[in-house]
C-alpha positions as CSV (number, residue, x, y, z in Angstrom):
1,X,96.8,95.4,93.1
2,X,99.7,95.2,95.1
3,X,103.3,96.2,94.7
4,X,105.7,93.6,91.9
5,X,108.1,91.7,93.7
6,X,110.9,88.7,92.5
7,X,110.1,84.8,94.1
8,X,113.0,83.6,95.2
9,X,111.6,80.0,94.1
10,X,110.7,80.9,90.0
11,X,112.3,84.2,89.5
12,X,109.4,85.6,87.9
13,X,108.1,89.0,89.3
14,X,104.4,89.1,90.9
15,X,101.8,91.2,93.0
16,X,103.1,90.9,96.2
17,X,98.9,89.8,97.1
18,X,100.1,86.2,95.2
19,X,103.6,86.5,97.6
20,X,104.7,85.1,100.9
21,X,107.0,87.8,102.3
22,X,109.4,86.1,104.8
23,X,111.8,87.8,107.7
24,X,115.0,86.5,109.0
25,X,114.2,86.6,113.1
26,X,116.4,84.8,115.5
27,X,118.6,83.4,112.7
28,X,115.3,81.6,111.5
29,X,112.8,82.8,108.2
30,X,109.8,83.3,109.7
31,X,106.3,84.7,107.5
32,X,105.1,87.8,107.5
33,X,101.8,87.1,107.7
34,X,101.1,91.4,107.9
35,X,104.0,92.7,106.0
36,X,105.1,95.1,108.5
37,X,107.9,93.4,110.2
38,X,110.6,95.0,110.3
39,X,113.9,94.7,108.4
40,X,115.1,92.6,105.3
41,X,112.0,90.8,103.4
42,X,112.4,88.4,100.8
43,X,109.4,86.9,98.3
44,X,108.1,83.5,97.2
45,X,105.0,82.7,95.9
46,X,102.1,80.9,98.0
47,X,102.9,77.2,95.9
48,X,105.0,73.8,96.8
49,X,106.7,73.8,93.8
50,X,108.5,77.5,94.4
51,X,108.9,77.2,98.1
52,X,110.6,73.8,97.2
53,X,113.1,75.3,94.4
54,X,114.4,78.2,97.1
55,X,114.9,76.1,99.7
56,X,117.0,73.5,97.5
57,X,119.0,77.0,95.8
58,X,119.6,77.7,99.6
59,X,118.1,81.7,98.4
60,X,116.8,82.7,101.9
61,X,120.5,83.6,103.6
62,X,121.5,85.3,100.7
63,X,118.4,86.8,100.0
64,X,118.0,88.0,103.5
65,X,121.7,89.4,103.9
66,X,122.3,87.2,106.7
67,X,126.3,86.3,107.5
68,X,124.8,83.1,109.1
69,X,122.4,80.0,107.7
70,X,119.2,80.3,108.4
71,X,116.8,77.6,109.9
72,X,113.9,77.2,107.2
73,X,112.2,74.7,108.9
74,X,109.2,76.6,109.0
75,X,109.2,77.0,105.3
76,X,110.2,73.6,105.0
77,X,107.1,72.2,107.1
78,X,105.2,75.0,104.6
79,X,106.0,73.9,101.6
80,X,104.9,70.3,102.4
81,X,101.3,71.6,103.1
82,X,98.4,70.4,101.7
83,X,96.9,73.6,101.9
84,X,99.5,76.2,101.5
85,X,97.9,78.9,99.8
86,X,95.7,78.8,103.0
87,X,97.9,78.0,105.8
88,X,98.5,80.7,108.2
89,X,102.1,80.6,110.0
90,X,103.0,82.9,112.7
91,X,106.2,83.6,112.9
């Protein structure tokens, strides 16, 4: 079992094996598909529903201790996938 980390979507602690971790990279939140890059990471769970809530609560800049707003397009196009708890997203 992994390690317990926060979504930023529900609020609700989980193993970080039901997590997306996500990077700020280039001012953009990218996935971490291997959760090894490096800096800042911040969690949601692998569901429309959560993805949707922390990109409406605008979570990802402050989550990420970026100065700037991100682009969450990525997560964005994610969260409108059919298939996210399969979809693969390099970042």
């Amino acid at each position: 079992m992994g390690i317990s980390r926060r979504c930023l979507g529900c609020h609700e602690s989980d193993s970080t094996e039901n997590l997306l971790r996500c990077v700020a990279r280039d001012d953009q939140v990218v996935v971490d598909e291997k959760e090894r890059e490096p800096g800042r990471g911040a969690w949601v769970h692998r569901n429309q529903e959560c993805l949707s809530q922390s990109l409406q609560r605008r979570a990802w800049s402050r989550a990420l201790k970026t100065g700037a707003s991100l682009d969450c397009s990525a997560l964005d196009n994610l969260s409108r996938s059919p298939d996210l708890a399969k979809t693969r997203l390099n970042g």
